[in-house]
MIZASE-929093 format. One record per residue (C-alpha): residue in three letters; residue number from 1; x, y, z. Coordinates in steps of 0.1 Angstrom, whole numbers, plus 5000, padded with zeros to 4 digits. Layout:
! residues N
<atom aa="ALA" i="NUM" px="X" py="Y" pz="Z"/>
...
//
This chain:
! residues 89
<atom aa="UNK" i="1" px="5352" py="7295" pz="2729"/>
<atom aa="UNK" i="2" px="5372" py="7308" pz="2757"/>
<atom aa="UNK" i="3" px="5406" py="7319" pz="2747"/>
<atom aa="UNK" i="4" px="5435" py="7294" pz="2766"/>
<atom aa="UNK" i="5" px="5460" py="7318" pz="2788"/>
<atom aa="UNK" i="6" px="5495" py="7316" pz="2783"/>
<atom aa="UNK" i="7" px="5508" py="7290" pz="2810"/>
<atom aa="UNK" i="8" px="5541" py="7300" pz="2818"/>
<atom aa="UNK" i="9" px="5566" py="7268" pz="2826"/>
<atom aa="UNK" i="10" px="5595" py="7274" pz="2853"/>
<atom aa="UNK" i="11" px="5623" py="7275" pz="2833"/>
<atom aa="UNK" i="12" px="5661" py="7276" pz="2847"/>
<atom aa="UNK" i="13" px="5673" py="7305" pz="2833"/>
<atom aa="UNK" i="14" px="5652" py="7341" pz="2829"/>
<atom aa="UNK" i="15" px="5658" py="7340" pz="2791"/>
<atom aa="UNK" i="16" px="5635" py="7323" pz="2761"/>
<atom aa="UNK" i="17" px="5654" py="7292" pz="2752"/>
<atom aa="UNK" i="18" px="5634" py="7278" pz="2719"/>
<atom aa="UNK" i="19" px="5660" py="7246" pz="2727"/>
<atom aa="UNK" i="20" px="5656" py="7236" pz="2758"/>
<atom aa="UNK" i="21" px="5624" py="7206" pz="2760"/>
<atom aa="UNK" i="22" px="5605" py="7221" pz="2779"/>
<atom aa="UNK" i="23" px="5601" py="7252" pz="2759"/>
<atom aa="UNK" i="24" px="5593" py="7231" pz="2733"/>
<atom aa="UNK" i="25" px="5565" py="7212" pz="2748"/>
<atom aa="UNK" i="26" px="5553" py="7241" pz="2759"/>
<atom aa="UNK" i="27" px="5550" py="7257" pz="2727"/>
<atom aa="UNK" i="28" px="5537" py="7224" pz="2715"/>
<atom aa="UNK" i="29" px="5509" py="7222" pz="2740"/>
<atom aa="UNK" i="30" px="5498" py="7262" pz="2733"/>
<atom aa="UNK" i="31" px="5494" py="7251" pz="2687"/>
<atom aa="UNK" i="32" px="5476" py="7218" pz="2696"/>
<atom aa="UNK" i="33" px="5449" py="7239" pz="2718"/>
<atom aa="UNK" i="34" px="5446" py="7263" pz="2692"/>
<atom aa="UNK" i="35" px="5440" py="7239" pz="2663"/>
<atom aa="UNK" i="36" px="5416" py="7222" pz="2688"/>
<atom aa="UNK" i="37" px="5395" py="7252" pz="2694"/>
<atom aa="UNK" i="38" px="5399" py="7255" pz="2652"/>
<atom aa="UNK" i="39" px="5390" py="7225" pz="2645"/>
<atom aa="UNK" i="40" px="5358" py="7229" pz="2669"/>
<atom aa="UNK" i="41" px="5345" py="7251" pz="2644"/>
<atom aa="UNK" i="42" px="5355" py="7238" pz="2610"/>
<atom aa="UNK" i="43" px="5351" py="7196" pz="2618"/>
<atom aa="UNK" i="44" px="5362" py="7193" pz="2582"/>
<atom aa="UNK" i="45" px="5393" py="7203" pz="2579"/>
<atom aa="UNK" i="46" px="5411" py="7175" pz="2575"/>
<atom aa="UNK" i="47" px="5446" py="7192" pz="2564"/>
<atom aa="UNK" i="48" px="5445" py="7206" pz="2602"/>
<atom aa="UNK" i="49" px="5434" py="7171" pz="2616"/>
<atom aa="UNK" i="50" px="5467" py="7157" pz="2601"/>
<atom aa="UNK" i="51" px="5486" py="7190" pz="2615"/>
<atom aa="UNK" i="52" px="5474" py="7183" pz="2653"/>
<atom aa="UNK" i="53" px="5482" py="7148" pz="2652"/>
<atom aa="UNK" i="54" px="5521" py="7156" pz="2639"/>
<atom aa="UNK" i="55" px="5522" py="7183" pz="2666"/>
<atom aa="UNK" i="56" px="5507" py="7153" pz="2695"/>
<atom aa="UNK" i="57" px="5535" py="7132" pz="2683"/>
<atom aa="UNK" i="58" px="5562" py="7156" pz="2682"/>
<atom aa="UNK" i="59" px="5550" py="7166" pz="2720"/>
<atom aa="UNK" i="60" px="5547" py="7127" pz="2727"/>
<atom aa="UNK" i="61" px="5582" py="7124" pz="2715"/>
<atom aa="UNK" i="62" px="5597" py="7150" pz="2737"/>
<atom aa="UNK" i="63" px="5575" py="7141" pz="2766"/>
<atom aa="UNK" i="64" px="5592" py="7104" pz="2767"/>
<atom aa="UNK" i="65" px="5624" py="7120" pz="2761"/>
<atom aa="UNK" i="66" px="5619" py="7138" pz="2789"/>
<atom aa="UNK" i="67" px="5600" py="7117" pz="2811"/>
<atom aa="UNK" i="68" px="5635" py="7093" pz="2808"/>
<atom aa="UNK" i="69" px="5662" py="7127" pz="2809"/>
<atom aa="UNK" i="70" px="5645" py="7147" pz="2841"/>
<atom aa="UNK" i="71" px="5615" py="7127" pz="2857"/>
<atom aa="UNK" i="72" px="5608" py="7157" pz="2883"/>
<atom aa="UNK" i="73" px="5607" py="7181" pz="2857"/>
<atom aa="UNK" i="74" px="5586" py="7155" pz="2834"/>
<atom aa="UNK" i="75" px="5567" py="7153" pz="2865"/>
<atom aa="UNK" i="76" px="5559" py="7192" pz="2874"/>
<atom aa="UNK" i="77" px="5555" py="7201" pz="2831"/>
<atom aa="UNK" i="78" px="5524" py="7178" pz="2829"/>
<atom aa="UNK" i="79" px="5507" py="7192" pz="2860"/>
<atom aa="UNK" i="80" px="5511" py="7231" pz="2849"/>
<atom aa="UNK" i="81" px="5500" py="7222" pz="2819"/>
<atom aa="UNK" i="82" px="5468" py="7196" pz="2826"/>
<atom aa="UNK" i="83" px="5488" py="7172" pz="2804"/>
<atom aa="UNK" i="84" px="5474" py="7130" pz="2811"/>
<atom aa="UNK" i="85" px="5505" py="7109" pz="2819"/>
<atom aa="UNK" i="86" px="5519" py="7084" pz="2788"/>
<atom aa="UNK" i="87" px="5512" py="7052" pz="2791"/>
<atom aa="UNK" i="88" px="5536" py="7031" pz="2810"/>
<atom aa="UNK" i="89" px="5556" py="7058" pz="2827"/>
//
């Protein structure tokens, strides 16, 4: 498998802010394609399987909070990152 680049989100100030939601989906969005690509290769590993799915709702969570804070920046973070739309919004 192809190793995923590092996709860099527009954030307002030069420095790493770990708080700020975007940051965090980001991150987020870079551990759920690695487990992905792990998982690709050991289908078995269920410990990981439950993993992912608390990293996709922690990223869903933040994702709704932020699709109802900043809809523009909600907006811009799914298309740099190839991230579907939720449901509803």
């Amino acid at each position: 498998m192809k190793k995923q680049e590092y996709i860099h989100v527009q954030l307002p100030d030069r420095e790493v802010n770990t708080g700020f939601t975007a940051s965090q989906i980001y991150y987020l969005t870079y551990q759920v394609s690695r487990l992905t690509s792990h998982l690709g290769l050991h289908p078995k590993d269920y410990s990981s399987q439950v993993g992912l799915w608390k990293l996709l709702g922690r990223r869903k969570r933040l994702l709704v909070y932020l699709s109802n804070k900043n809809t523009g920046l909600y907006v811009r973070i799914l298309k740099k990152l190839g991230i579907r739309r939720l449901k509803g919004r």
